[in-house]
C-alpha positions in Angstrom: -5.5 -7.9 13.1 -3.6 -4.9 10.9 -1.3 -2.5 11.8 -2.7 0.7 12.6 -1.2 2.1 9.5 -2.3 -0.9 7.4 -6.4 0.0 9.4 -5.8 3.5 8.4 -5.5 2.4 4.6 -8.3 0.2 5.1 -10.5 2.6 6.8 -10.0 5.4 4.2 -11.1 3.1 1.8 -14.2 2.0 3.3 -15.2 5.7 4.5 -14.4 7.6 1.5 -18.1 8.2 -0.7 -19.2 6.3 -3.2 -21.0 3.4 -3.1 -21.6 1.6 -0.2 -18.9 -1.6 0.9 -19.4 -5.1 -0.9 -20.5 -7.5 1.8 -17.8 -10.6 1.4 -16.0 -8.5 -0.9 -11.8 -9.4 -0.7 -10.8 -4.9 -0.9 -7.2 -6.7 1.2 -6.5 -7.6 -2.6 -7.6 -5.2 -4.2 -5.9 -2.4 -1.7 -2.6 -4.5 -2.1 -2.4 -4.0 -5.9 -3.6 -0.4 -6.1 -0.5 0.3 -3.2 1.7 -2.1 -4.9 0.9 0.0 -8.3 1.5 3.3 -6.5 5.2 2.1 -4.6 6.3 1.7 -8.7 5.0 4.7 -9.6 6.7 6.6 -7.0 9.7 5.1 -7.2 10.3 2.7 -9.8 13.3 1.0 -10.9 16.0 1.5 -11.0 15.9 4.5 -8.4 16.6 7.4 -9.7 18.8 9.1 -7.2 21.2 12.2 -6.6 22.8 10.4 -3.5 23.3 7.2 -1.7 21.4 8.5 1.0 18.6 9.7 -1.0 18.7 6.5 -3.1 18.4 4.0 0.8 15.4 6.9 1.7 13.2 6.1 -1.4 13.9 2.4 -1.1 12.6 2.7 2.3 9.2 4.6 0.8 9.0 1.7 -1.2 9.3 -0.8 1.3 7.0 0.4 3.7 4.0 0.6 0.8 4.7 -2.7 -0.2 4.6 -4.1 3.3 1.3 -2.7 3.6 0.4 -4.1 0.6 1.6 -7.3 1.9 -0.5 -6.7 5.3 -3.5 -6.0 3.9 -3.4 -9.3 1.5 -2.6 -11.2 4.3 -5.4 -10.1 6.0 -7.7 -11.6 4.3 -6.0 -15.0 3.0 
């Protein structure tokens, strides 16, 4: 069972238009990398930060994608 945030993610994905949803298909996996992607691109390394406070804050943006990320691979392992 995912977090609400993690069924959120999921949910968008599977509702947004397009074609319809691969029966069997593993979209955990493929959600993971395509949030794990985005966590670098937001804030990649090293953190480029005025602050120590600002520099903890994007760290924690990071974190939080990538434990999605980890969520939803887990889901379906």
């Amino acid at each position: 069972m995912l977090s609400p945030i993690a069924q959120a993610v999921l949910d968008a994905f599977l509702c947004s238009p397009g074609e319809e949803p691969m029966p069997g298909w593993d979209y955990g996996r493929d959600l993971a990398a395509a949030l794990r992607a985005a966590a670098d691109q937001v804030v990649p390394v090293p953190i480029d930060a005025k602050t120590p406070e600002e520099h903890w804050a994007l760290l924690g943006v990071k974190n939080k994608l990538l434990a999605i990320a980890d969520e939803l691979k887990g889901a379906y392992d």
